[in-house]
Every structure is written in C-alpha cells, then in structure tokens.
Backbone as JSON Lines, residues from 0, in Angstrom:
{"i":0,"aa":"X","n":[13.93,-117.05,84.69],"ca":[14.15,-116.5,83.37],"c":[14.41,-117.65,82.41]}
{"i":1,"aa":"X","n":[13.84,-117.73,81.43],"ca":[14.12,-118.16,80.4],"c":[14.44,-118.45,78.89]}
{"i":2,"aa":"X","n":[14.49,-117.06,78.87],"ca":[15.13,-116.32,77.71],"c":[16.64,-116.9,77.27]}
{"i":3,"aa":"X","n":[17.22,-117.59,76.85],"ca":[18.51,-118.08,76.47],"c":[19.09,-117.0,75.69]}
{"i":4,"aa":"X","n":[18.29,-116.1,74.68],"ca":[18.55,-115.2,73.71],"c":[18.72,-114.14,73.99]}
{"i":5,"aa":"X","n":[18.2,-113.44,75.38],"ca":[18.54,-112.4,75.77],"c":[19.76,-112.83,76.57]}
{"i":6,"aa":"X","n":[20.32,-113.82,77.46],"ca":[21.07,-113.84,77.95],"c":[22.32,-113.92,77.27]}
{"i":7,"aa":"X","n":[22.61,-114.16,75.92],"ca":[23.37,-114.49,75.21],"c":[24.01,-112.85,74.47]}
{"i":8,"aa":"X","n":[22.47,-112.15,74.41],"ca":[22.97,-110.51,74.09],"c":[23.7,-109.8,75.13]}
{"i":9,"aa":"X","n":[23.08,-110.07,76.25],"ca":[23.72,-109.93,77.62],"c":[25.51,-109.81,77.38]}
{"i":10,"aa":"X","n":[25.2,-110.79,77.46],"ca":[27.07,-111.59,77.56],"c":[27.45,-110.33,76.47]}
{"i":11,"aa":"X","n":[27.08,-110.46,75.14],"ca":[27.96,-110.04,73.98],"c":[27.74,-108.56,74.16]}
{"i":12,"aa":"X","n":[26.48,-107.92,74.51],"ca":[26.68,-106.44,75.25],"c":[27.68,-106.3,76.18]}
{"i":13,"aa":"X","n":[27.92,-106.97,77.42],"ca":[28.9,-106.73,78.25],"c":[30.54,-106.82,77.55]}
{"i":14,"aa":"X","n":[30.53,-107.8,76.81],"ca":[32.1,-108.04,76.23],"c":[32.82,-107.1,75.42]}
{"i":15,"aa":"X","n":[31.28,-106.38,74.94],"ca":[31.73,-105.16,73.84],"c":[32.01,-104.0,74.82]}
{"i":16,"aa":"X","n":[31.47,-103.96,75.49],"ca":[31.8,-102.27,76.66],"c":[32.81,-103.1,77.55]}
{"i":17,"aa":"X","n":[33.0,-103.6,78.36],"ca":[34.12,-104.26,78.71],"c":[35.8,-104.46,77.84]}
{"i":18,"aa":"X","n":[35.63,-104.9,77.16],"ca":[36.7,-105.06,75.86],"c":[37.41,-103.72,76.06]}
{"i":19,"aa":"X","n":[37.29,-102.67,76.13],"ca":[37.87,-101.53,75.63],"c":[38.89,-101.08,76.88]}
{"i":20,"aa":"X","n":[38.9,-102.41,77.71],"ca":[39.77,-102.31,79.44],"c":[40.68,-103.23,79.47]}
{"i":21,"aa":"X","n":[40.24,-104.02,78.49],"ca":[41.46,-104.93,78.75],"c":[42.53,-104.68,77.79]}
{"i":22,"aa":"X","n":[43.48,-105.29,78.4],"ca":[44.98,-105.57,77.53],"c":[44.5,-106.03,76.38]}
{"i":23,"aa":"X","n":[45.73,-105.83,75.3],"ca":[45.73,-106.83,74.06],"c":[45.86,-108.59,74.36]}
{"i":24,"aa":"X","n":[44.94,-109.08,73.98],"ca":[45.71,-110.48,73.71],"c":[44.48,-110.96,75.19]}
{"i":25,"aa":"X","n":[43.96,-110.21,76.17],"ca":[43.07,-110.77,76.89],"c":[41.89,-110.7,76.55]}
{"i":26,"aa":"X","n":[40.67,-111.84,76.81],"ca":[39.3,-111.27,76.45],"c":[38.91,-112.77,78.09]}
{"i":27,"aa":"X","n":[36.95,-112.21,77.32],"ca":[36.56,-112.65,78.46],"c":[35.95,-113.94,77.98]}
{"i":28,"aa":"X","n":[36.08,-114.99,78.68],"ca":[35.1,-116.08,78.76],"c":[33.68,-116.17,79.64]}
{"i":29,"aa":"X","n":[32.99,-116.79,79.35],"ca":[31.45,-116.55,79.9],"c":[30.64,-118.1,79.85]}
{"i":30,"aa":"X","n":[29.88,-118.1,80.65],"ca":[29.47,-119.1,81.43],"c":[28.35,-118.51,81.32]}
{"i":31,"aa":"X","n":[26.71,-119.01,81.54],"ca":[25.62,-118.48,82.31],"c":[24.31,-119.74,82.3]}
{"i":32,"aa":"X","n":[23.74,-119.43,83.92],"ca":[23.33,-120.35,84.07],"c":[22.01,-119.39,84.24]}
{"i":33,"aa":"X","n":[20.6,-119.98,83.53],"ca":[19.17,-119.05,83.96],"c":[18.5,-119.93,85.1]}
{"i":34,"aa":"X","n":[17.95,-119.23,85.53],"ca":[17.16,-120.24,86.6],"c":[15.65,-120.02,86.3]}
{"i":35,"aa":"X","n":[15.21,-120.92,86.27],"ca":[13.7,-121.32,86.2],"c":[12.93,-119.55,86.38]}
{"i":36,"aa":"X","n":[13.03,-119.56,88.24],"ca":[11.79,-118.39,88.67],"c":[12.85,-117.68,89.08]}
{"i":37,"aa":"X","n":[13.91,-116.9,88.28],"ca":[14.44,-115.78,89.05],"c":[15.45,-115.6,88.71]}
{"i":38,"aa":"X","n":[15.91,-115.27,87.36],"ca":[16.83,-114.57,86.86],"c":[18.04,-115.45,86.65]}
{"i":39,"aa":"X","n":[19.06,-115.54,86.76],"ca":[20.05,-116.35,86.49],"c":[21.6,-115.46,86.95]}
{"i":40,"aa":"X","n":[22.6,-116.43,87.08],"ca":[23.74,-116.08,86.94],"c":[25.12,-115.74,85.98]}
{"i":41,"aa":"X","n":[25.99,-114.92,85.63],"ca":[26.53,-114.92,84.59],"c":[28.19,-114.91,85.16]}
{"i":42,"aa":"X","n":[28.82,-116.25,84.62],"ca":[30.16,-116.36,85.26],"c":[30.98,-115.46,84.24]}
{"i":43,"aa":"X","n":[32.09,-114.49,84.57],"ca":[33.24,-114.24,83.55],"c":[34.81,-114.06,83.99]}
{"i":44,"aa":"X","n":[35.07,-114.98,83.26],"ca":[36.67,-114.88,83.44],"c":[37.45,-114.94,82.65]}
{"i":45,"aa":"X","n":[38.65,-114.07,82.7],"ca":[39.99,-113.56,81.85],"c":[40.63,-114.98,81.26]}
{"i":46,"aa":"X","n":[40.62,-114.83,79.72],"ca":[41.55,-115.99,78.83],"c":[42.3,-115.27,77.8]}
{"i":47,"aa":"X","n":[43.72,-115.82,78.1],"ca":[43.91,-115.3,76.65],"c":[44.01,-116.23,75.65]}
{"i":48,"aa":"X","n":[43.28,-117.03,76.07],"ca":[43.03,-117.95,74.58],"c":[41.62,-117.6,74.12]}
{"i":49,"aa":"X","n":[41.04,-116.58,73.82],"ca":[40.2,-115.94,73.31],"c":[38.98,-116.0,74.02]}
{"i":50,"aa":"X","n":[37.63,-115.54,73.5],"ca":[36.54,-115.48,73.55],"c":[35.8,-116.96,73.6]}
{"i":51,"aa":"X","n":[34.92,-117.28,74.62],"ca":[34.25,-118.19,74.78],"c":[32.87,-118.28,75.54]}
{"i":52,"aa":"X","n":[31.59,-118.33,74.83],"ca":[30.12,-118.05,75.78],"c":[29.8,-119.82,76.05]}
{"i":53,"aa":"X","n":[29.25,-119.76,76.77],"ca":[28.75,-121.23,77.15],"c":[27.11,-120.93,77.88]}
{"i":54,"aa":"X","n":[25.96,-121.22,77.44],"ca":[24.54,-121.1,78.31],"c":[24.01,-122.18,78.75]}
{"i":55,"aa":"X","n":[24.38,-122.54,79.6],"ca":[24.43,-124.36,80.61],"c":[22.96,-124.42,80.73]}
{"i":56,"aa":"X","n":[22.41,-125.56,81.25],"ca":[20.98,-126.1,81.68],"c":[20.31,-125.32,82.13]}
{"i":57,"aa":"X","n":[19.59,-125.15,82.0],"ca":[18.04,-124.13,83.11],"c":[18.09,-124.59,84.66]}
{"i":58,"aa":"X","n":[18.8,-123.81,85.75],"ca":[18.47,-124.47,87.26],"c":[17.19,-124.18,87.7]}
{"i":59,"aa":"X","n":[16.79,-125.17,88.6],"ca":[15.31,-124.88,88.78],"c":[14.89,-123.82,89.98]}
{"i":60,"aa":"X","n":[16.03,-123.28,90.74],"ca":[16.27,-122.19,91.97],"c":[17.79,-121.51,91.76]}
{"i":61,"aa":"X","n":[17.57,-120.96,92.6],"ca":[18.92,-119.59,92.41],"c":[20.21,-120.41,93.16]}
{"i":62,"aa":"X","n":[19.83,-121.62,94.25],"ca":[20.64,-121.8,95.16],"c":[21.41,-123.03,94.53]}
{"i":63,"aa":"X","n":[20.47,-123.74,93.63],"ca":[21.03,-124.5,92.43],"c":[22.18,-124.45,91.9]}
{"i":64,"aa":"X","n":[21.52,-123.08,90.98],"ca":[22.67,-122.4,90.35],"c":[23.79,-121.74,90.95]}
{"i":65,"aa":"X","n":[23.58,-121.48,91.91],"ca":[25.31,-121.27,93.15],"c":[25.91,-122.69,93.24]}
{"i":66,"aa":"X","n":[25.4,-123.07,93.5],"ca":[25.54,-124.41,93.49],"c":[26.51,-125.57,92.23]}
{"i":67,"aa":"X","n":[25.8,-124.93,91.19],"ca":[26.57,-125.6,90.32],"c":[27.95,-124.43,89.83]}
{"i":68,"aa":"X","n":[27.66,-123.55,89.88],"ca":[28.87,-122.89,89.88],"c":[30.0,-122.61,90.98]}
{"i":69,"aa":"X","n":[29.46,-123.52,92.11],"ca":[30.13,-123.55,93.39],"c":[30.37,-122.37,94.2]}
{"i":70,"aa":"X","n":[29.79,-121.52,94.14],"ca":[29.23,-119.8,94.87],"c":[29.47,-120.54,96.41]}
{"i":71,"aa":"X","n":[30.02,-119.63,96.88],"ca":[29.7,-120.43,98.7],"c":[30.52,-119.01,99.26]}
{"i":72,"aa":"X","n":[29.9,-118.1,99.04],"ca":[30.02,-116.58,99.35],"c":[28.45,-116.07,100.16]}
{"i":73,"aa":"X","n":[27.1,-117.41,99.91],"ca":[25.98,-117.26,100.81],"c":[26.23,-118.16,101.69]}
{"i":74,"aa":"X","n":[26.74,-119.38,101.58],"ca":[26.65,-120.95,102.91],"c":[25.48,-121.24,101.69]}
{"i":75,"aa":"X","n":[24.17,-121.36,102.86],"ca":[23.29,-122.71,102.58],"c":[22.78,-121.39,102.13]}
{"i":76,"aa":"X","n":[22.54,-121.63,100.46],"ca":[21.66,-120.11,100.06],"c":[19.99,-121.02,99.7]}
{"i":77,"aa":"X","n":[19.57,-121.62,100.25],"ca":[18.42,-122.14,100.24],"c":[17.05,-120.6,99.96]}
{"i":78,"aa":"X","n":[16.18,-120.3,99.14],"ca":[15.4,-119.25,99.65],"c":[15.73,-117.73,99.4]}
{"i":79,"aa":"X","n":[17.01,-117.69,98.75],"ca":[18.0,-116.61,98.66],"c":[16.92,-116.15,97.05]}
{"i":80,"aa":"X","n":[16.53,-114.84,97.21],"ca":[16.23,-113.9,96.0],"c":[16.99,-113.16,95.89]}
{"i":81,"aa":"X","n":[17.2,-112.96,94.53],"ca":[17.91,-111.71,94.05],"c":[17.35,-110.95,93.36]}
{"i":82,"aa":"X","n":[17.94,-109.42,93.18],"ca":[16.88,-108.51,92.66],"c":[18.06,-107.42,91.83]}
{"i":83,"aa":"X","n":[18.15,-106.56,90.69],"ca":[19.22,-106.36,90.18],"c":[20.07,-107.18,89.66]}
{"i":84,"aa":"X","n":[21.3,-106.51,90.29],"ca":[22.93,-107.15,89.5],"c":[23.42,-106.95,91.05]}
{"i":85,"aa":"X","n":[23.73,-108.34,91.37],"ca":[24.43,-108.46,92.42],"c":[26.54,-108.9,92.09]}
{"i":86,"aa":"X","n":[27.29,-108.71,92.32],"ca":[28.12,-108.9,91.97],"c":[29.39,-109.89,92.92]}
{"i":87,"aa":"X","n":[29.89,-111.22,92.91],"ca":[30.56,-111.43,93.58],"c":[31.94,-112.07,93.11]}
{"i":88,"aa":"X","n":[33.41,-112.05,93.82],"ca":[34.4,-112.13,93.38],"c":[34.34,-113.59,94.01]}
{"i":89,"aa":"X","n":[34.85,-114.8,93.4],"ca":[35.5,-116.05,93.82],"c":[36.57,-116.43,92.76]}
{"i":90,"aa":"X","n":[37.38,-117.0,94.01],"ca":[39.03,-117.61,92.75],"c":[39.1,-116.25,91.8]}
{"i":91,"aa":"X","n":[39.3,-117.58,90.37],"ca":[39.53,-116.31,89.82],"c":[38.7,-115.6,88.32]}
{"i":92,"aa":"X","n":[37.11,-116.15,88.83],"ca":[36.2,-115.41,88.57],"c":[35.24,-114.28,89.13]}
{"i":93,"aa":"X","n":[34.21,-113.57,88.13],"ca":[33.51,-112.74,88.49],"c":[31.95,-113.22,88.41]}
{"i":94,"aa":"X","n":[31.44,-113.0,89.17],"ca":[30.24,-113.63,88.6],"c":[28.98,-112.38,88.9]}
{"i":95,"aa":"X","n":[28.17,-112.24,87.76],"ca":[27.03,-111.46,88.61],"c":[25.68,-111.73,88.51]}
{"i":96,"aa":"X","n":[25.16,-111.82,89.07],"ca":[24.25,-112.57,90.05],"c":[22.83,-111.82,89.77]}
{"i":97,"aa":"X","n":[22.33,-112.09,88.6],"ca":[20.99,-111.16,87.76],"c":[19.53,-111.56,88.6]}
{"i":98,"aa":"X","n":[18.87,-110.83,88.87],"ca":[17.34,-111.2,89.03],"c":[17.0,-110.87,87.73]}
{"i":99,"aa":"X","n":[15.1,-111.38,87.75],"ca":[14.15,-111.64,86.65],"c":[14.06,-110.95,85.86]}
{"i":100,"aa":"X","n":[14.0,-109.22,86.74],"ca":[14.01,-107.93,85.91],"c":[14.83,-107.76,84.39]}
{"i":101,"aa":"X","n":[13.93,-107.65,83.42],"ca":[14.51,-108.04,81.71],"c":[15.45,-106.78,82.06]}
{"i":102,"aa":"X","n":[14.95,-105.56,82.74],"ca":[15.93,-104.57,82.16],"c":[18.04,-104.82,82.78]}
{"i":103,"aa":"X","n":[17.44,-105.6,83.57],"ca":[19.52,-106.03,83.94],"c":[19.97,-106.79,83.03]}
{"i":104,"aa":"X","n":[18.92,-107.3,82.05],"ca":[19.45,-108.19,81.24],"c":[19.86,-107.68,79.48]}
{"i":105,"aa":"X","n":[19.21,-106.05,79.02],"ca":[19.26,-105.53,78.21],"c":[20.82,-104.71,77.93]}
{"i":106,"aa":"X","n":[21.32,-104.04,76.7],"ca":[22.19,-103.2,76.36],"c":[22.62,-102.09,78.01]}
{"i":107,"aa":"X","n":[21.82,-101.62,77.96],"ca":[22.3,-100.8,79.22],"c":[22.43,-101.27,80.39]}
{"i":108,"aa":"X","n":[21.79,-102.27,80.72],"ca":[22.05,-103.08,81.98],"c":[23.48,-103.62,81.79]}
{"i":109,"aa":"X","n":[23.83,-103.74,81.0],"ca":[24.83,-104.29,80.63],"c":[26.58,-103.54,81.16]}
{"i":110,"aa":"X","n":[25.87,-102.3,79.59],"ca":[26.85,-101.18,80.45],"c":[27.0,-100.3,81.74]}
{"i":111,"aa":"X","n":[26.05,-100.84,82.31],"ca":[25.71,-100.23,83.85],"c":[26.58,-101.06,84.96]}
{"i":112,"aa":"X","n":[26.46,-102.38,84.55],"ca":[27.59,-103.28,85.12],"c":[28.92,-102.99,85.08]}
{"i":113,"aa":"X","n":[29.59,-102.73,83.5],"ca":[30.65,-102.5,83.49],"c":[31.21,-101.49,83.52]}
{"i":114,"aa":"X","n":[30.19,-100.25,84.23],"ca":[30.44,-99.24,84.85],"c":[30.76,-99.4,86.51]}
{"i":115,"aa":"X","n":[29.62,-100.25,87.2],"ca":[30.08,-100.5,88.78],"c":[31.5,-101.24,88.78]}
{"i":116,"aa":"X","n":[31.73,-102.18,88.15],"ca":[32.87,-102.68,88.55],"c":[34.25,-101.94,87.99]}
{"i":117,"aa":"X","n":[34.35,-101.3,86.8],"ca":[35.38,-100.23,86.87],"c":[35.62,-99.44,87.89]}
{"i":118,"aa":"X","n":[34.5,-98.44,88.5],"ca":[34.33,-98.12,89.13],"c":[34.65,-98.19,90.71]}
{"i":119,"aa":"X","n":[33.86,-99.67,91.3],"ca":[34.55,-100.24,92.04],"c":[36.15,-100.35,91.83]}
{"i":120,"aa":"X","n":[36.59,-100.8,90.85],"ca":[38.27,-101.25,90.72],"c":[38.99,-100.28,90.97]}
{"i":121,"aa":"X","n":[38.2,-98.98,90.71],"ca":[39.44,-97.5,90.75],"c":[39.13,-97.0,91.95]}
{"i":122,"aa":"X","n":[38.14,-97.09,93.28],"ca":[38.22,-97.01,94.2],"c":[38.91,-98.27,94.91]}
{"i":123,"aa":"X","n":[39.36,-98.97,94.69],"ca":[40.65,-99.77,95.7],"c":[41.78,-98.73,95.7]}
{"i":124,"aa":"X","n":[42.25,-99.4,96.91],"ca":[43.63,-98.11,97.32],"c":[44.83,-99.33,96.94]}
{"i":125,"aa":"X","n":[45.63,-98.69,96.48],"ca":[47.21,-100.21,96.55],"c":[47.6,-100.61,97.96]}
C-alpha cells in the first residue's frame, strides 16, 4: 500500500469513533508504517499528553515492518501475509495489522475495528 493519505484518514477515522471511550484528559497516539506489497501496520497508544499521528518510511515487506516496530508475537515472520485487520497486544501498545484491501483502510473499516476491540474488551472476565 501506498496511499499515505488514506492511511492518515484511517488513523483520524479511528480516533474519532474511538474517542468517545476514553477518559477525559486521554487520547490516542499513532504510528503507521505502509508496506510496499501488502498493506501496512497501524501502532496506537494511550497519552495523555494529547494527540499525535506519525506515517514512518514505506517497508518494503510486512516482516520489515514487524520488525521495525519490534512485533515478535510471529518469531521469524519472513513470508507472513495478511489479509483484513489483524489485531495484536504488545507492552503497552495496540497495533493492527491491515492488509492491501482499501476497504480496512476506509471510514467503516475503521469503525469496524473499534467495534472488535470494545467488544473483545467487554468479553474479558475480571
């Protein structure tokens, strides 16, 4: 993918349907890395020193981009495709893990995300 501009609506679609969960005084920071042939990754994590997007270098593979965001939730992800919105928890980010498909990357893909992981969150038991 190489759209920088959709990935950037991305982010600001998700922050706007997201936003309405968090506390006062928290928002999200964002990271995202596209990869060449196959969609890209989108890091987010809780600041309360406000709002912050960042759209880093173009990686030239997916395993790259784990790579530079230090993902090691595959090992050696050499060859690794992704397809959808894959979603994984490290430290104390979220990251989710987009294939090529424009539509994970549009308004509703968006809020479709921040529907699974609510979702997910209210099925944990204490």
């Amino acid at each position: 993918m190489k759209d920088k501009d959709l990935a950037s609506k991305y982010v600001s679609n998700f922050r706007r349907h997201f936003s309405h969960y968090l506390l006062p005084g928290v928002s999200l920071k964002s990271s995202v890395i596209l990869v060449k042939d196959g969609g890209g990754i989108v890091k987010l994590s809780f600041s309360r020193k406000g709002s912050a997007d960042d759209v880093l270098p173009t990686a030239k593979t997916m395993s790259e981009a784990l790579t530079s965001f230090g993902i090691k939730s595959f090992g050696d992800a050499q060859g690794i495709v992704f397809s959808g919105t894959n979603m994984v928890l490290e430290g104390d980010s979220m990251f989710l893990i987009k294939g090529e498909d424009s539509s994970a990357w549009t308004d509703a893909g968006a809020k479709d995300d921040v529907k699974r992981i609510l979702d997910a969150a209210r099925k944990q038991k204490p």
